[in-house]
N, C-alpha and C positions, 0 to 999 in steps of 0.2 A: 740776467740769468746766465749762469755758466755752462761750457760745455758738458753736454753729457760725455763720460767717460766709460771705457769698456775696459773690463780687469781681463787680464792674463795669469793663469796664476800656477806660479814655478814652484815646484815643490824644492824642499830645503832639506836636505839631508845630513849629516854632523859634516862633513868636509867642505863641503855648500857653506855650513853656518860660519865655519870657520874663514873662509876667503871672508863674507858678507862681512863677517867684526874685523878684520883685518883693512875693510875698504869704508870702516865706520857706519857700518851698513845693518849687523848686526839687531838692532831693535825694531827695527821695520817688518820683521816675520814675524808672522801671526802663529800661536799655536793653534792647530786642527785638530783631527781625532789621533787617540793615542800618542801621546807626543808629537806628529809630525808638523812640519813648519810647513807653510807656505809665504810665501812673496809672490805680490799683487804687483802685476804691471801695468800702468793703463795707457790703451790706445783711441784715440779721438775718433768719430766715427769717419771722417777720409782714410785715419791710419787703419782701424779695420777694417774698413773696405777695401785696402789694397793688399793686406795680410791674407783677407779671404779669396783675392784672384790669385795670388803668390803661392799660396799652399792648398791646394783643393780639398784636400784634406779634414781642413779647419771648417768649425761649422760655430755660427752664431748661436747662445743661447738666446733666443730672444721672453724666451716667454718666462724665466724663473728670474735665474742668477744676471741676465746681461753680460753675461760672459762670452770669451773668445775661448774654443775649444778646437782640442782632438790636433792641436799642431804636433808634427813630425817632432819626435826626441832632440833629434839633433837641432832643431829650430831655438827648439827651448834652450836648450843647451848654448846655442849662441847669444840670446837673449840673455841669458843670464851671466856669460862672459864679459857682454857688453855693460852690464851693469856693472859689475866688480872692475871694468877698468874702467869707466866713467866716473864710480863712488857717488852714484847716482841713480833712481829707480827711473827717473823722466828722459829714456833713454829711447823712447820707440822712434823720432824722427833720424836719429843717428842710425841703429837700426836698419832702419826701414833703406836709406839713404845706399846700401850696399849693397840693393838688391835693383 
């Protein structure tokens, strides 16, 4: 059985999309409502657990999506820098590694 994994998910916006295809990254974003993209990041349940002591902020969905939410802008915002200079979405241990 594999790990379960917990999505993060960074919204994409046309400058967004533009780095992501720049870093070959581009197909990985899903479209959402009315055009917008999202990219899915997923973190193992030790990496959201230490996400969730990290940003208090952040709150687990547990009961719908199994999602990691409500992280700081600027959190994302790192997250997703870290992706485009990795060219890689498997980037929470690097990440996480800075903090």
């Amino acid at each position: 059985m594999s790990e379960e994994k917990f999505p993060i998910n960074i919204w994409i916006n046309e400058d967004r999309y533009a780095k992501l295809s720049k870093a070959g990254l581009g197909d990985l974003c899903e479209e959402m409502l009315a055009g917008l993209k999202v990219l899915r990041v997923y973190a193992d349940a030790a990496q959201r657990d230490k996400i969730l002591k990290l940003f208090p902020t952040a709150k687990f969905d547990s009961a719908t999506t199994k999602s990691i939410e409500l992280l700081p802008k600027d959190v994302k915002d790192k997250i997703f820098d870290t992706i485009v200079e990795k060219e890689s979405v498997d980037i929470m241990a690097a990440f996480l590694a800075k903090f």
